[in-house]
C-alpha positions in Angstrom: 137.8 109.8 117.8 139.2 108.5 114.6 135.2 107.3 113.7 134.0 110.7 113.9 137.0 112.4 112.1 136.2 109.4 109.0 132.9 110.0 109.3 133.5 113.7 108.7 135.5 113.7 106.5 133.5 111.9 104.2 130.6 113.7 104.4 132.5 116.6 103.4 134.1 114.6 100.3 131.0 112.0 99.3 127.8 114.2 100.1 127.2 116.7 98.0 125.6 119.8 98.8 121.4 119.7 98.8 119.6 122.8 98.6 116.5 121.9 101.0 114.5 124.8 100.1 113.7 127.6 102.6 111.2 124.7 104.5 111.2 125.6 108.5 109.5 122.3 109.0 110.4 120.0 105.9 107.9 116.1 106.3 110.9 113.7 105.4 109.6 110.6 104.0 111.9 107.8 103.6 112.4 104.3 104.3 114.2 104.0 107.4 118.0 103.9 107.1 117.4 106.7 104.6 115.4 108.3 106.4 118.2 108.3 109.2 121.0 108.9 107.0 118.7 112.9 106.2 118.1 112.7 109.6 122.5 113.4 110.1 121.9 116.1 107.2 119.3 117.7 108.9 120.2 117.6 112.4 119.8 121.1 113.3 116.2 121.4 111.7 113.0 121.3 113.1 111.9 118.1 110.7 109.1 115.3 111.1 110.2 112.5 109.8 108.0 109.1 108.6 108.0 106.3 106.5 105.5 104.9 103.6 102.9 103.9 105.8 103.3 107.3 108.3 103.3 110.3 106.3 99.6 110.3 105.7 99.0 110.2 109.4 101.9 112.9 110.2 100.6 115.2 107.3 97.2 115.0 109.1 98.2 115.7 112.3 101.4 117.9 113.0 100.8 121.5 112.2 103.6 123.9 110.7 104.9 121.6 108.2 105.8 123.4 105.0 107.6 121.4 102.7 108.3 117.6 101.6 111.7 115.9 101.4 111.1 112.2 99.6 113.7 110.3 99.7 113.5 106.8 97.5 116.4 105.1 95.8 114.8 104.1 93.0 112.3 106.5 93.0 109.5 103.6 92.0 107.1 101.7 93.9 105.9 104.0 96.6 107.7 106.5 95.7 105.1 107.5 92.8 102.0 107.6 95.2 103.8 109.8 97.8 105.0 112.3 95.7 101.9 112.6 94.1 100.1 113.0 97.6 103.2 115.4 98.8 101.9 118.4 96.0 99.8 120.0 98.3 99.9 124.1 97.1 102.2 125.7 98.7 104.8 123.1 99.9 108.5 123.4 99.2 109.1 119.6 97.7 113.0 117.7 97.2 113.3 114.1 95.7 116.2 112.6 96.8 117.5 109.3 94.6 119.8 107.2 93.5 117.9 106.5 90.1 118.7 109.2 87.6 115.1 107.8 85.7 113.6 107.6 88.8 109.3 107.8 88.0 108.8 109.9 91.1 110.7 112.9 89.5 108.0 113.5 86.8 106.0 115.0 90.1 108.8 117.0 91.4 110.3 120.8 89.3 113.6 119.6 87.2 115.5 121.7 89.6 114.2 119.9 92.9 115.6 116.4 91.7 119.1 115.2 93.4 120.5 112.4 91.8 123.0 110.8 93.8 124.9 107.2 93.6 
């Protein structure tokens, strides 16, 4: 009991509030323990998660996704190549990092970027 009531407690002092767009059915893409620790944020929403090497495959084939949540702490390496792949017209896109120059933002609107550490 006291886990939960830490854990809650810090994720009402450390996480700061993320506007995730108006997505019904965001593709997160993350690296796994980020991806999970979205996955607490977004427990009530009807996401599809994947990783790097997933998201192609998962763009492809689940219908009714309408938005893009990348989450990267750096916001380099693959970061870069996904985002660019993630502008498809029409989607609701987040960047999620810990890297306030992170080179994926450049693909994302100013106001779409959380920086977080």
């Amino acid at each position: 009991m006291f886990v939960v009531a830490a854990f809650e407690l810090f994720m009402q002092q450390r996480i700061p509030r993320l506007d995730f767009g108006c997505c019904k059915k965001p593709l997160v893409v993350g690296r796994w323990n980020a991806a999970f620790k979205v996955k607490i944020l977004l427990e009530k929403a009807d996401a599809v998660f994947a990783d790097e090497s997933t998201y192609e495959a998962k763009l492809a084939s689940i219908r009714g996704i309408d938005g893009a949540i990348l989450i990267s702490a750096s916001g380099k390496k693959h970061a870069e190549s996904i985002a660019r792949d993630l502008k498809t017209p029409g989607y609701d896109r987040r960047l999620l990092a810990c890297n306030p120059d992170a080179p994926a933002a450049t693909h994302f609107e100013r106001t779409k970027v959380f920086v977080y550490n």
